[in-house]
TINU-537319 format. One line per 4 residues: for each residue x, y, z of C-alpha. Coordinates in Angstrom, 1 decimal, padded with zeros to 4 digits. Example, Ala and Ser with C-alpha at 12.3 -4.5 7.8 and 13.67 -1.06 7.14 Angstrom:
2
012.3:-004.5:007.8; 013.7:-001.1:007.1
// end
This chain:
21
001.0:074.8:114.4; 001.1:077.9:116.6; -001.4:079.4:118.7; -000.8:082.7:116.0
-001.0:080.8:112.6; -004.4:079.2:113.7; -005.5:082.4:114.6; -004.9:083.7:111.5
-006.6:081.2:109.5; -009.8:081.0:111.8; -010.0:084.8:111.0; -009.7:083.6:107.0
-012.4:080.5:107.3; -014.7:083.4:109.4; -013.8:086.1:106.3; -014.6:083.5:103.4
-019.1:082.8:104.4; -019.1:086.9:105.2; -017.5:087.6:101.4; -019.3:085.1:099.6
-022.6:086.7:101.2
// end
């Protein structure tokens, strides 16, 4: 995994709670 990819999906786990609210 690459220092970009899990960038990306931290940004996705942090955008899923802030949608749902």
């Amino acid at each position: 995994m690459t220092k970009s990819t899990a960038y990306i999906l931290s940004l996705i786990h942090i955008s899923e709670p802030t949608r749902r609210s």
